[in-house]
C-alpha positions as YAML, in Angstrom:
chain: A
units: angstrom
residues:
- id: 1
  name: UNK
  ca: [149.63, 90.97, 56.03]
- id: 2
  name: UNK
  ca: [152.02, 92.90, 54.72]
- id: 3
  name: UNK
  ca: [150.07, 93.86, 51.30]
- id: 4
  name: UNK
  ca: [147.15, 94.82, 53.71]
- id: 5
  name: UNK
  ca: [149.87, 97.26, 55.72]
- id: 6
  name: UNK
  ca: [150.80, 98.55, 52.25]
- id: 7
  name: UNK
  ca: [147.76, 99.05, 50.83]
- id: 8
  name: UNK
  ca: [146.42, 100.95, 54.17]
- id: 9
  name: UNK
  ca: [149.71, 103.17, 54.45]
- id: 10
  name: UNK
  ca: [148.96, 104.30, 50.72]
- id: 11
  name: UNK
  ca: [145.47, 104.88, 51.42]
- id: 12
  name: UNK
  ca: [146.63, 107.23, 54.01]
- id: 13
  name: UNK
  ca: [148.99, 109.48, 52.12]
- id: 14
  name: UNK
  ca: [146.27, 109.72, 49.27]
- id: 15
  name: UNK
  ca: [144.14, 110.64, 51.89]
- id: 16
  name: UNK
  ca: [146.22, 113.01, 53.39]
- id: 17
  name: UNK
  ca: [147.06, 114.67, 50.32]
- id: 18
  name: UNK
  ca: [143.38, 115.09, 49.29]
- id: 19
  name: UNK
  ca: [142.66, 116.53, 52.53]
- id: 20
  name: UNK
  ca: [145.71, 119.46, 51.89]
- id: 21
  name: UNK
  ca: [144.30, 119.89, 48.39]
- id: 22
  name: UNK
  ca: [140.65, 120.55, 49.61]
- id: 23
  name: UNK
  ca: [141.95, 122.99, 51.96]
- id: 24
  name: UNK
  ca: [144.02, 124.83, 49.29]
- id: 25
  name: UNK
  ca: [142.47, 124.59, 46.20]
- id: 26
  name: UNK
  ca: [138.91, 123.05, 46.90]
- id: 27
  name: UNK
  ca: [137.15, 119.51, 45.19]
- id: 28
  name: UNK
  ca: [136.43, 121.30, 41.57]
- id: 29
  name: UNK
  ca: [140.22, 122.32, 40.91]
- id: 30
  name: UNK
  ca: [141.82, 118.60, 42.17]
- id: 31
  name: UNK
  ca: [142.87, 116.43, 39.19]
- id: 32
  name: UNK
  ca: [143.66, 112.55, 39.59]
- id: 33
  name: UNK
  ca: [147.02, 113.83, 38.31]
- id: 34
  name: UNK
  ca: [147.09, 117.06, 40.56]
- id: 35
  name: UNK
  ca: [146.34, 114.45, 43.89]
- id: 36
  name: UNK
  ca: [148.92, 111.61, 42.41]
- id: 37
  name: UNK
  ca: [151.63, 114.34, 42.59]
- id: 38
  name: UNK
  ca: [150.53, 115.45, 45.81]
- id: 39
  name: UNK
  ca: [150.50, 111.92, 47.23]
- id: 40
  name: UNK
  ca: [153.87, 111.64, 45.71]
- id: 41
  name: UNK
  ca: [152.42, 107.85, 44.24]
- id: 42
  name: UNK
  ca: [150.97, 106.82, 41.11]
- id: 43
  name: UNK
  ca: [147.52, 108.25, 40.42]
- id: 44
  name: UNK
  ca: [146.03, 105.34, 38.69]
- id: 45
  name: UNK
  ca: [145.49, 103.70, 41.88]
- id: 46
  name: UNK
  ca: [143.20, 105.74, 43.72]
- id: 47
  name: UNK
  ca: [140.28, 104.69, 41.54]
- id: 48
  name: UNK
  ca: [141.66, 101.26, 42.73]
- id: 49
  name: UNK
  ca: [141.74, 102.14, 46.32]
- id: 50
  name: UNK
  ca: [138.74, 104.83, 46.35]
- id: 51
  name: UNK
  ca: [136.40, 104.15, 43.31]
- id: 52
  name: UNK
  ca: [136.34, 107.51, 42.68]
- id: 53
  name: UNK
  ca: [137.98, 110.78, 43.78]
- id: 54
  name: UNK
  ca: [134.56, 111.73, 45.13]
- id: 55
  name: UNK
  ca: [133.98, 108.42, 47.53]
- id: 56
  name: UNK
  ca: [138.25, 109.31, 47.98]
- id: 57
  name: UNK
  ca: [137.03, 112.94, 49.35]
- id: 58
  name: UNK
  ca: [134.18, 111.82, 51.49]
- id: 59
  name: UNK
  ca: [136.03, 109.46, 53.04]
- id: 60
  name: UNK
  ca: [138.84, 112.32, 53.99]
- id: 61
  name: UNK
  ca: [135.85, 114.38, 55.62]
- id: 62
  name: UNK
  ca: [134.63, 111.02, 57.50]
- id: 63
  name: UNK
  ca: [138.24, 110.47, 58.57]
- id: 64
  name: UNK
  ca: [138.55, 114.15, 59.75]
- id: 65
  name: UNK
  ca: [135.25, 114.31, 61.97]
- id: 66
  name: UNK
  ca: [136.06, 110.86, 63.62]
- id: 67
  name: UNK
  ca: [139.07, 112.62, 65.54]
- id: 68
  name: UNK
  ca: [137.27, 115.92, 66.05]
- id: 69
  name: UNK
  ca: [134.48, 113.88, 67.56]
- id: 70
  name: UNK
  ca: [136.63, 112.03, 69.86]
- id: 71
  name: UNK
  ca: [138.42, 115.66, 71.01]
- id: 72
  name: UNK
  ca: [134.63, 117.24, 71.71]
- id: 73
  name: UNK
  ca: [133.24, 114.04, 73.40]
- id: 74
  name: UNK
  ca: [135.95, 113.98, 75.67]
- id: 75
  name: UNK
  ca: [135.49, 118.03, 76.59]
- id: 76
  name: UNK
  ca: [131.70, 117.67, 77.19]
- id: 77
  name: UNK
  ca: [132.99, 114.29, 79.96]
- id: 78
  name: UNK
  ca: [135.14, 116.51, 81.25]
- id: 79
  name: UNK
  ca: [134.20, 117.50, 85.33]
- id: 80
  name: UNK
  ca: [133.77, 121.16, 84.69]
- id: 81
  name: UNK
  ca: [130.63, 123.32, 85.08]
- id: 82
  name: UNK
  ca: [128.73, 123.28, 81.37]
- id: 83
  name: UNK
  ca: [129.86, 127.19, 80.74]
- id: 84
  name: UNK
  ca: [133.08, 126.42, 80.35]
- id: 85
  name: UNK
  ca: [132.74, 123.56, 78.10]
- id: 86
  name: UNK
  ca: [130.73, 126.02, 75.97]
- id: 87
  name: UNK
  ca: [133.32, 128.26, 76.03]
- id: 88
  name: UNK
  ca: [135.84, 125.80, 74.61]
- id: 89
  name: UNK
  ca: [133.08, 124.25, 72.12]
- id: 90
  name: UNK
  ca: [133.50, 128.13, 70.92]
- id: 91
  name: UNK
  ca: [136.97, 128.26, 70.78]
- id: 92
  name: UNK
  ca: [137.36, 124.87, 68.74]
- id: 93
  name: UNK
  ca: [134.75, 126.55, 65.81]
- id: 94
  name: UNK
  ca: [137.70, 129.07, 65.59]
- id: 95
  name: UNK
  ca: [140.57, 126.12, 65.62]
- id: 96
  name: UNK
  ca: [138.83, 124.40, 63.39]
- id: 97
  name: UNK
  ca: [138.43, 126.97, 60.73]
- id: 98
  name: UNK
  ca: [142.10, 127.91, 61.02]
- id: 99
  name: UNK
  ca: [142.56, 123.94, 60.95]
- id: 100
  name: UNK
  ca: [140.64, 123.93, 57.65]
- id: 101
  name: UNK
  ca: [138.00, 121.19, 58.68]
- id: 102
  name: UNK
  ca: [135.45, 123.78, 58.22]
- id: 103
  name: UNK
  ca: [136.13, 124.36, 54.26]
- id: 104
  name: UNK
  ca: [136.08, 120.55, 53.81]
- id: 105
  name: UNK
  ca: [132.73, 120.13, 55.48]
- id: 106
  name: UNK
  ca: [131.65, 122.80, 53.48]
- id: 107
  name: UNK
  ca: [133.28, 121.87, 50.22]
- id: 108
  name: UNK
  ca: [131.98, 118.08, 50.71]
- id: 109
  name: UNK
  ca: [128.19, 119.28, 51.32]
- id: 110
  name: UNK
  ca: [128.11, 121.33, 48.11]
- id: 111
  name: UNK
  ca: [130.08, 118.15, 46.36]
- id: 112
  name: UNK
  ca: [127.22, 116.21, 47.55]
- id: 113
  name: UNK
  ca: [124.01, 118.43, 46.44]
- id: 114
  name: UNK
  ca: [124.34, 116.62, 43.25]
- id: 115
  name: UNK
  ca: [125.62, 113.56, 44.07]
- id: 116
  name: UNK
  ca: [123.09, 112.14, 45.49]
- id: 117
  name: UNK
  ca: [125.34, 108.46, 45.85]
- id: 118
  name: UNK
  ca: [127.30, 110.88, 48.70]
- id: 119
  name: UNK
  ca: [124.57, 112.77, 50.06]
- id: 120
  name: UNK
  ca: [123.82, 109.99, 52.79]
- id: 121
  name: UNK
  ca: [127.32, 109.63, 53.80]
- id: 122
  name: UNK
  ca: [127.91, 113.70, 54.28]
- id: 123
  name: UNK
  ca: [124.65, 113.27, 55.89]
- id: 124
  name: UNK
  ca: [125.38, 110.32, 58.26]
- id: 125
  name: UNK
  ca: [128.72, 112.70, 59.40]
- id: 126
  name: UNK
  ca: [126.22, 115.60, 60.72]
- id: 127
  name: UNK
  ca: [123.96, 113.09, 62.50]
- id: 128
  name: UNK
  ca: [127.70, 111.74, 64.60]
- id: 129
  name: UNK
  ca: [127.95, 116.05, 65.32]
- id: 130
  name: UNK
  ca: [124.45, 115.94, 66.23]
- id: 131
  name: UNK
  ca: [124.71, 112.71, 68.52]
- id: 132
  name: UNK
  ca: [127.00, 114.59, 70.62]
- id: 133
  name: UNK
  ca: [125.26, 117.67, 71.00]
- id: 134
  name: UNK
  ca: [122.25, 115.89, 71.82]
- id: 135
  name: UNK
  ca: [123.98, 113.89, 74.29]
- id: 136
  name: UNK
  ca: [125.52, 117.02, 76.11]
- id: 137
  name: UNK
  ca: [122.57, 119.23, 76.12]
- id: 138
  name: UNK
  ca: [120.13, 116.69, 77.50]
- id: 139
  name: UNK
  ca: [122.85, 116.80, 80.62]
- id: 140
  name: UNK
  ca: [123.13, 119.98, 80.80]
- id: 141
  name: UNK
  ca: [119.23, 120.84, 80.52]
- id: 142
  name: UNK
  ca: [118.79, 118.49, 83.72]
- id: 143
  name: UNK
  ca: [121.64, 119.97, 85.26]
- id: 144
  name: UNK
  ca: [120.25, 123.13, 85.52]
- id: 145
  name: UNK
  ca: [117.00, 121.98, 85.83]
- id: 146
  name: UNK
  ca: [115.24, 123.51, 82.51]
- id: 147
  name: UNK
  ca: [111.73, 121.82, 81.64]
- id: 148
  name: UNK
  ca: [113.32, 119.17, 79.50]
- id: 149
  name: UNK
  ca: [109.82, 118.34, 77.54]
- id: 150
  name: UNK
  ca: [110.45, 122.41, 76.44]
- id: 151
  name: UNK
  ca: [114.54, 122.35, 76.16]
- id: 152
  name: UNK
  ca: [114.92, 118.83, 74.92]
- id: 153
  name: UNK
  ca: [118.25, 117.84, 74.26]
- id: 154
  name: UNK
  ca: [117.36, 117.09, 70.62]
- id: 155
  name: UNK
  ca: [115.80, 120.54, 70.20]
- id: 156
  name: UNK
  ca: [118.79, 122.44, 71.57]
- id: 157
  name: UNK
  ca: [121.20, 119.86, 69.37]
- id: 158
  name: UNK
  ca: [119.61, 121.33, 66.20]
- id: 159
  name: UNK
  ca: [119.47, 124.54, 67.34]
- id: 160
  name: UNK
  ca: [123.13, 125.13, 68.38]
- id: 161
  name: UNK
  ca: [123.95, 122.68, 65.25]
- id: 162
  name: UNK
  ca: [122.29, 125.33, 62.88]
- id: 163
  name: UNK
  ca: [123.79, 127.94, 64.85]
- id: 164
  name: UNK
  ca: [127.19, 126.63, 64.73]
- id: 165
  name: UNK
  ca: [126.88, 126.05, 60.65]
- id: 166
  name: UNK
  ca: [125.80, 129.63, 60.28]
- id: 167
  name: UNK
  ca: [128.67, 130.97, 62.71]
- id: 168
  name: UNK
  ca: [131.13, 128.84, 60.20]
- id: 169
  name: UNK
  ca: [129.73, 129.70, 57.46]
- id: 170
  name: UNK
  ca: [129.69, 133.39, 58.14]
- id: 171
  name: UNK
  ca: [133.51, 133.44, 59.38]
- id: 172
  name: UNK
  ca: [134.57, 131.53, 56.43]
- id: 173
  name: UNK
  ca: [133.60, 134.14, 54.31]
- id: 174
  name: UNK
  ca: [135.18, 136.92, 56.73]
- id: 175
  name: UNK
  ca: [131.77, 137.83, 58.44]
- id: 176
  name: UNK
  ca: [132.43, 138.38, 62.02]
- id: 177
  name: UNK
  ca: [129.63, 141.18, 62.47]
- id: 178
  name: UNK
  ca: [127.61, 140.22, 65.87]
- id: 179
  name: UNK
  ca: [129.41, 137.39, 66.79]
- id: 180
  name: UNK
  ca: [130.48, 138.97, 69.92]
- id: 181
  name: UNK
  ca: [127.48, 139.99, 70.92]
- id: 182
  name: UNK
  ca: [125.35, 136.65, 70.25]
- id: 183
  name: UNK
  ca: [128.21, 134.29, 72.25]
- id: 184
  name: UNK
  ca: [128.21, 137.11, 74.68]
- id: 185
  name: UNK
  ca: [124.62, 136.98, 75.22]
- id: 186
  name: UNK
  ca: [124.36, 133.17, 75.30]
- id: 187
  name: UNK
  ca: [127.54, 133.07, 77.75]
- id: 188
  name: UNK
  ca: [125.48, 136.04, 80.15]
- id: 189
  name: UNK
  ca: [122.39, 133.30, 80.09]
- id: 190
  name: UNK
  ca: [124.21, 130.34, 80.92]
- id: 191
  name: UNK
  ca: [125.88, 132.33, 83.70]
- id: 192
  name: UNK
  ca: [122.27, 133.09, 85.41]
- id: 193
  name: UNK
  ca: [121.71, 128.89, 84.85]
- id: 194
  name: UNK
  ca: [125.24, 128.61, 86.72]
- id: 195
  name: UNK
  ca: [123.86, 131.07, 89.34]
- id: 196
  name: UNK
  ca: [120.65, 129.33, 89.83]
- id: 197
  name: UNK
  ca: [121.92, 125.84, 89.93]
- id: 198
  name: UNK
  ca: [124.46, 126.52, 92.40]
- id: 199
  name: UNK
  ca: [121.53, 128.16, 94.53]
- id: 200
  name: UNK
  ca: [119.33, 124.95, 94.39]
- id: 201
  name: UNK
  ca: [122.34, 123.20, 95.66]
- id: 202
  name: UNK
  ca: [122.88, 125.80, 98.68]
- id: 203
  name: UNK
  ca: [119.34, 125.88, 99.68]
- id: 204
  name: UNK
  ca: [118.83, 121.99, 99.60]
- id: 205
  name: UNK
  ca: [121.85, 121.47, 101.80]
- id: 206
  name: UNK
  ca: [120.34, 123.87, 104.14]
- id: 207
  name: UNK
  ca: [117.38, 122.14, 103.71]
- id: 208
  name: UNK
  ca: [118.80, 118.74, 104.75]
- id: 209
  name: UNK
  ca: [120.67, 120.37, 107.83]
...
């Protein structure tokens, strides 16, 4: 027991380190040496631990999105009106830029272009961002009663997934020009759906009474 406690709490300060070093300096420019220093512990074992520093770096971006997905399925449960989980879902693309999760994502999917022994695994991480999209957006279409065999909650998943990657991928490389304007017009059209939800509601209670 305890070599299984060891073994896991050095696993976690390799990984930590790795995930410091991808933010800093990115995959190309980190060294088995450069990451052993980091870690402050002896580099020869994370091809023991890892296999590789590239299954070691995938397995920092898995680790990342499995709290990030906990954080957004627990906003979309949350008992608010879908605009304002939007509005947060918007505000976390900006956290996690500043957090750094964005340059890892990033950094792993180019890592992984040519590898294809990791391209399943950075590939199996977008499907988990996509199950939770999907699962929100199917709600929220039959909340505000949209023809779900047009809006699908698959469809809109994909769209708002590509949309997010291009948002990120735009901002990481200080591109902020219509930004504004797009969230502003997407926030003006799930206002009207706000509008015309809480309408349905009025009229059927009037209906009932």
């Amino acid at each position: 027991m305890r070599e299984t406690n060891t073994r896991h709490t050095t696993e976690e300060v390799f990984l930590d380190a790795a995930e410091r070093l991808l933010i800093e300096i990115g995959y190309a420019r980190i060294t088995t040496r450069r990451l052993g220093e980091e870690a402050g512990a002896n580099h020869g074992l994370i091809h023991y631990y890892f296999g590789s520093m590239e299954q070691l770096f995938v397995r920092v971006l898995e680790r990342y999105t499995e709290r990030l997905i906990e954080r957004q399925r627990a906003m979309y449960a949350a008992p608010v009106p879908f605009r304002q989980k939007w509005r947060m879902a918007m505000r976390y693309l900006d956290a996690d830029r500043e957090s750094g999760y964005q340059k890892i994502w990033y950094e792993l999917q180019a890592l992984a272009w040519n590898r294809p022994e990791l391209r399943e695994r950075v590939a199996y991480v977008r499907r988990q961002w996509a199950e939770v999209l999907t699962e929100a957006f199917t709600q929220a279409a039959e909340e505000y009663g949209l023809d779900t065999r047009q809006f699908s909650g698959k469809a809109l998943a994909v769209l708002v997934g590509t949309f997010n990657e291009g948002i990120m991928l735009e901002r990481l490389s200080g591109i902020y020009d219509g930004h504004a304007e797009l969230l502003a017009m997407i926030d003006s059209w799930l206002e009207s759906l706000e509008v015309a939800k809480i309408r349905r509601a009025e009229s059927d209670e009037s209906a009932i009474s």
